[in-house]
C-alpha positions as CSV (number, residue, x, y, z in Angstrom):
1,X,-98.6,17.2,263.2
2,X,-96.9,18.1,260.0
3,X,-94.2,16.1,257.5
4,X,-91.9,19.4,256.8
5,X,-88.3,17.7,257.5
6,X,-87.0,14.3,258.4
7,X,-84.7,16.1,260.2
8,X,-87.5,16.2,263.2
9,X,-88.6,12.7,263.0
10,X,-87.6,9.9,264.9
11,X,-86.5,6.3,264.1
12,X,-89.1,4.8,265.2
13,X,-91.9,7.1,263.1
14,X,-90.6,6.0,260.0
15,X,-90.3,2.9,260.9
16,X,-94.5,2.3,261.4
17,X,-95.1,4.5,258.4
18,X,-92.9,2.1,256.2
19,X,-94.3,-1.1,257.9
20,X,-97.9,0.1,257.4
21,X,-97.3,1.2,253.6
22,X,-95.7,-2.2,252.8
23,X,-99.3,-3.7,254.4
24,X,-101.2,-1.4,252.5
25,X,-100.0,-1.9,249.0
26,X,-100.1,-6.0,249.8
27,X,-103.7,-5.2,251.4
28,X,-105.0,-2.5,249.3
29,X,-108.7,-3.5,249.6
30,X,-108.4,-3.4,253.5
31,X,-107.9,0.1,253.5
32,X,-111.0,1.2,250.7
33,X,-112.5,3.3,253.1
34,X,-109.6,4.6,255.2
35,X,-110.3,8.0,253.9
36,X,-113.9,8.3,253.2
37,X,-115.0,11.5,253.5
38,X,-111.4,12.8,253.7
39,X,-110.0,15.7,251.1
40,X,-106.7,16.6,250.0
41,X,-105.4,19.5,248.8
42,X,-102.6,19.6,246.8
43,X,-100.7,23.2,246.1
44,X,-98.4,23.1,243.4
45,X,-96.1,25.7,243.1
46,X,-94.0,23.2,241.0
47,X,-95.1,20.9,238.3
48,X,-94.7,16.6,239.0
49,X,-95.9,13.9,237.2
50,X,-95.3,11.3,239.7
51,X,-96.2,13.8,242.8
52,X,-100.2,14.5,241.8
53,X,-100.7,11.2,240.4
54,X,-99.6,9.4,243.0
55,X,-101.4,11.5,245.6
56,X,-104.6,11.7,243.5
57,X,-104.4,8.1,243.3
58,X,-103.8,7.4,246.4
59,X,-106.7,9.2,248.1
60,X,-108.6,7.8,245.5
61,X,-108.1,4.1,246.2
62,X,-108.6,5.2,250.4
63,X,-112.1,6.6,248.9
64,X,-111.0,9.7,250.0
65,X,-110.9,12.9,247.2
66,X,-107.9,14.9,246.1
67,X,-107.9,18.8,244.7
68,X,-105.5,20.0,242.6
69,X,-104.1,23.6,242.9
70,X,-101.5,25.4,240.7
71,X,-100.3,28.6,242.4
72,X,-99.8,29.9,238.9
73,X,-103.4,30.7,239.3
74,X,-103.4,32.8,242.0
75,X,-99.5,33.1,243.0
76,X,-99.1,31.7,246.5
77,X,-98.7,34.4,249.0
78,X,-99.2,37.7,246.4
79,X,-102.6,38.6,246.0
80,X,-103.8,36.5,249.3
81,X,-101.2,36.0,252.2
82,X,-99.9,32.4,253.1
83,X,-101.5,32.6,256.1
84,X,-104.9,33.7,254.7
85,X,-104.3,31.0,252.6
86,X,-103.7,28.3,255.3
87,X,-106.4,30.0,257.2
88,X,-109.0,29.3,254.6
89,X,-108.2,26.1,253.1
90,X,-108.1,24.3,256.9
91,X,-111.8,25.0,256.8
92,X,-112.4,23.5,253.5
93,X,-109.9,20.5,254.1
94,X,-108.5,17.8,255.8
95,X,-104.9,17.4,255.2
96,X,-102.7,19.7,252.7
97,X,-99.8,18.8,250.5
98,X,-97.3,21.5,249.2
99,X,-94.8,21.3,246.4
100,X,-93.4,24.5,246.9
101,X,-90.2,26.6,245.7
102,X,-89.5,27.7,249.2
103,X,-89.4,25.6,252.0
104,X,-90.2,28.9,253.9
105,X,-93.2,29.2,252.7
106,X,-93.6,25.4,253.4
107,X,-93.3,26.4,256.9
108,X,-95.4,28.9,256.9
109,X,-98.2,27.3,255.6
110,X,-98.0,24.8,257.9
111,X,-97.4,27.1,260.9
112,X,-100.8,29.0,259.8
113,X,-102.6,25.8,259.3
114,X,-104.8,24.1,261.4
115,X,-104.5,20.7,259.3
116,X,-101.4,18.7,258.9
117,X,-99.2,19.7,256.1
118,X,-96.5,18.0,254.0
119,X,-93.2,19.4,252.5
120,X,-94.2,16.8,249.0
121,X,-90.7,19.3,247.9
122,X,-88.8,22.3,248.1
123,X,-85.6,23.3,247.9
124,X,-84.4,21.9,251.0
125,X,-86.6,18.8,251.6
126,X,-88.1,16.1,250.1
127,X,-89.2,13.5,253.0
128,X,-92.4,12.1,251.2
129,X,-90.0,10.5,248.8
130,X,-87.1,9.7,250.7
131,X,-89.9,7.6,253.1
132,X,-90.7,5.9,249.7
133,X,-87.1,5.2,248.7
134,X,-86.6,3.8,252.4
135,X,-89.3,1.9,251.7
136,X,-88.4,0.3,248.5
137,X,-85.3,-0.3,249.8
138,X,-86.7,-2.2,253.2
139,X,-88.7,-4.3,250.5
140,X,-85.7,-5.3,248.5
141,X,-83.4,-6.0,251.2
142,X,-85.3,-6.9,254.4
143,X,-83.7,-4.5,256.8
144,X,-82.4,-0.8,256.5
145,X,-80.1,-1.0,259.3
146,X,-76.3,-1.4,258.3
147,X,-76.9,-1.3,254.7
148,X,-75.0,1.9,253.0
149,X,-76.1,3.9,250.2
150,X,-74.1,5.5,247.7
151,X,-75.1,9.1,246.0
152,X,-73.8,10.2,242.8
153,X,-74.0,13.5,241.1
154,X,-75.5,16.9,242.6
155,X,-75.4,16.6,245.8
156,X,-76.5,20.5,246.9
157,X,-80.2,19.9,246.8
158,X,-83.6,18.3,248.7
159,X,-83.1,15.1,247.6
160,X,-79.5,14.5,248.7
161,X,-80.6,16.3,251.8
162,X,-83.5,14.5,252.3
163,X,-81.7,10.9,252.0
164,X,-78.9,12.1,254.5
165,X,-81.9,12.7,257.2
166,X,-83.4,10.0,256.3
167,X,-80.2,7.2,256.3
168,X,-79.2,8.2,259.5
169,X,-82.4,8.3,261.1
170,X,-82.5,4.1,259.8
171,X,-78.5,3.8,260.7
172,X,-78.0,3.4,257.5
173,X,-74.3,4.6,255.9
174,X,-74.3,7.2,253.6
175,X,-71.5,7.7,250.9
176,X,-71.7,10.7,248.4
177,X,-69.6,11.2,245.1
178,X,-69.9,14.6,243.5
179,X,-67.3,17.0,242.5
180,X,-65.3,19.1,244.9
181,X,-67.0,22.2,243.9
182,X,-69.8,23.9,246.2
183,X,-72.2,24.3,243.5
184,X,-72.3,20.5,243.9
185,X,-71.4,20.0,247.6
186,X,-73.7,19.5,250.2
187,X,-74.0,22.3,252.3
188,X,-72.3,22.3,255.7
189,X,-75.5,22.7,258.4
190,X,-76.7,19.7,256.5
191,X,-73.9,17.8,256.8
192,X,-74.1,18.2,260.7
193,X,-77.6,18.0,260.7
194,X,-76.9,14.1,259.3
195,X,-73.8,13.4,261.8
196,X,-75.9,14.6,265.0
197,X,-78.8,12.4,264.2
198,X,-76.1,9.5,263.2
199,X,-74.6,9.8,266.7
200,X,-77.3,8.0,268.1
201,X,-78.3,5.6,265.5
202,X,-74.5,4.6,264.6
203,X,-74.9,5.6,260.7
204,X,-72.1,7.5,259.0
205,X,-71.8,9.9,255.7
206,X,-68.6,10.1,254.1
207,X,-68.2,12.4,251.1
208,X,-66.1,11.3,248.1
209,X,-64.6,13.3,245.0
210,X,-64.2,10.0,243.0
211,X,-67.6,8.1,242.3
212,X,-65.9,4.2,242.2
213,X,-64.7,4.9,246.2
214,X,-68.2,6.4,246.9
215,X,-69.2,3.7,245.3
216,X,-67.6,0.6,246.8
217,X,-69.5,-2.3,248.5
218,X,-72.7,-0.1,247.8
219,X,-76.0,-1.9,248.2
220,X,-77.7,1.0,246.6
221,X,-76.5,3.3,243.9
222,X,-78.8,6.7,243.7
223,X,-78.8,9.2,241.5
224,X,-81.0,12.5,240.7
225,X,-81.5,14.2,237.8
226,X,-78.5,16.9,236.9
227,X,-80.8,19.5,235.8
228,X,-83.8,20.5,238.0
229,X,-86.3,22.9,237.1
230,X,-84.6,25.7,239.0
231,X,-81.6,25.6,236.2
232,X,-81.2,27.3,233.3
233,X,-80.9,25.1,230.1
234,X,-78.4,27.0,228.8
235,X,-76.0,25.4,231.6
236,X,-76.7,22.0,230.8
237,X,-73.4,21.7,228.6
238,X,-71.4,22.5,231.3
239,X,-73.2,20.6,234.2
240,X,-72.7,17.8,232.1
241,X,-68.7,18.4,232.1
242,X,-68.3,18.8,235.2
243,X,-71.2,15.5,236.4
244,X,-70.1,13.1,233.9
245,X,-67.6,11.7,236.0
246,X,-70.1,10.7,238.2
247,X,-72.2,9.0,236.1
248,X,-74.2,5.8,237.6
249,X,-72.9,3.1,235.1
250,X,-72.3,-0.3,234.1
251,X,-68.6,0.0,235.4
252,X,-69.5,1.9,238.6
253,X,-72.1,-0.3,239.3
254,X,-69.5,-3.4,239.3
255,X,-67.4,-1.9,242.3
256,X,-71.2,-1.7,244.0
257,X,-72.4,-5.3,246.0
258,X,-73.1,-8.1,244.0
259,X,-76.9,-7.8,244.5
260,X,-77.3,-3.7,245.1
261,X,-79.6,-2.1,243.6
262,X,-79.9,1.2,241.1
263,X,-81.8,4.1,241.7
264,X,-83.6,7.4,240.3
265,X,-86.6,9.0,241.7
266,X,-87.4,10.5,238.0
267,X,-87.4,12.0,235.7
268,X,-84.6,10.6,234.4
269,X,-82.2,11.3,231.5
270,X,-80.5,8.7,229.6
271,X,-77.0,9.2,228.7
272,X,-76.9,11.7,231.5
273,X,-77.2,11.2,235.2
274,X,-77.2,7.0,234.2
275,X,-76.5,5.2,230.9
276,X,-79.6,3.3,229.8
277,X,-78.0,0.0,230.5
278,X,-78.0,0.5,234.0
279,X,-81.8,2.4,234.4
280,X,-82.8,-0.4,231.9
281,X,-81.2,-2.9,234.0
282,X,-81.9,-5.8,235.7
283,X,-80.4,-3.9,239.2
284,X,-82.7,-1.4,238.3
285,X,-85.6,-0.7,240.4
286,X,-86.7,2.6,239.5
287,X,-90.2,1.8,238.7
288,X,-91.1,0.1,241.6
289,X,-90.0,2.9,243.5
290,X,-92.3,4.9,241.5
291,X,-95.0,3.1,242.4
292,X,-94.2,3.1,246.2
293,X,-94.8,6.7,246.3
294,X,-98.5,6.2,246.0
295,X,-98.2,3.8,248.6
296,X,-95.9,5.3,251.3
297,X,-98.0,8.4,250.9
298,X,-101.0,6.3,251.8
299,X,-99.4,5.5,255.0
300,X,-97.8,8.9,255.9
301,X,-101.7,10.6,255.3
302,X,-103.0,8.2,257.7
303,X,-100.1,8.7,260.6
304,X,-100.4,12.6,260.1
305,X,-104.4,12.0,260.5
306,X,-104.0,9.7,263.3
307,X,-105.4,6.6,261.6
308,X,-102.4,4.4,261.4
309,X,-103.5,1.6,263.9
């Protein structure tokens, strides 16, 4: 079993995986040994602070062991094939994560593998985070269920995706402010990807043009960074024209519920995708969603190995 999209989970998956991480970050020493004798590898095709730390970390507290691998030593699927790849590093391994450019080659890899594999990002996923986020969210607020979730900013990439899977899988409602512009817009087999899986789970997405209306009643206000590695710097000026107007602050967050929340799975830019009075906050909870990716990880390594009992 791999973790490629959310899109293929059910309900009901994410629900033990989020129970279970919750348990192990309030139990940590229960679960010392959980992967002893276990190894992760971790291909990156794309750098992360938060990614390898909290995966390293996290086999490390399991007493399991972690290996780090940038493709920009031996370029992923050049010199040796992906499948060669997966080939080899099943026998060497026990379960491999992938921060890729492709999620193609995600796929690949984990068709080619004979261990699980996880999606930990690519251009049109990023379900080890979203789980985390969920996660946060359940921990702040009790329940997913009913609860809605604003989006502002660029909305045309894994993240947005990612949280649109993952909100209607937890019938969860789903707003998104970005500009009415298709460099920014979700793209349409996502958007019915998220209303199929809502028709059973009674979630909704609406998209907005006007952050305040996405915004409304919100009991969480996300935002992502407005430049990814993929973009040129040399666009940044007129990203920012065209995103400031849905910019997560002070103002927007008042139109949000009393008690919601704010946030950013990082890197983040002050004075870009949020003012510093709201990431510096008091809604803020940015950091301890940080930390919950180590965690939620945890749980998801143990599901995909069969050891979350």
């Amino acid at each position: 079993m791999h973790l490629l999209s959310l899109k293929d989970w059910k309900p009901g998956q994410i629900k033990d995986i989020i129970e279970k991480a919750i348990e192990i970050k309030a139990k940590p020493e229960d679960y010392k040994t959980a992967m002893k004798d276990r190894t992760l590898l971790m291909i990156f095709e794309k750098p992360s602070l938060r990614t390898r730390l909290s995966f390293e970390a996290g086999m490390t507290k399991m007493g399991g062991h972690a290996i780090f691998y940038s493709v920009k030593d031996s370029p992923l699927g050049k010199k040796e094939t992906i499948h060669d790849t997966a080939k080899t590093s099943s026998r060497y391994v026990d379960i491999i994560m992938a921060r890729l450019l492709k999620f193609k080659d995600v796929k690949d890899l984990a068709k080619n593998s004979d261990v699980p594999v996880m999606d930990a990002l690519s251009d049109e996923n990023h379900p080890c985070q979203i789980i985390c986020d969920l996660m946060t969210v359940q921990e702040k607020k009790g329940s997913l269920k009913g609860l809605k979730l604003c989006y502002l900013g660029d909305a045309e990439n894994n993240v947005t995706y990612s949280l649109m899977h993952g909100t209607a899988l937890m019938g969860m409602h789903m707003a998104i402010g970005c500009p009415d512009d298709k460099t920014f817009m979700p793209k349409k087999e996502k958007i019915a990807e998220a209303e199929e899986i809502a028709k059973a789970t009674g979630a909704t997405l609406k998209i907005h043009h006007d952050a305040k209306a996405a915004a409304k009643d919100a009991d969480v206000v996300y935002t992502d960074s407005w430049m990814s590695y993929h973009i040129p710097a040399e666009q940044m000026e007129e990203r920012k024209k065209q995103l400031m107007p849905f910019q997560v602050s002070t103002d927007v967050m008042k139109v949000a519920a009393k008690d919601a929340v704010f946030m950013n799975c990082l890197p983040a830019m002050r004075g870009m995708e949020q003012t510093a009075d709201v990431i510096d906050g008091p809604q803020s909870i940015v950091f301890d969603q940080a930390e919950n990716r180590m965690w939620a990880q945890n749980s998801i390594m143990l599901y995909l190995l069969g050891k979350l009992t």
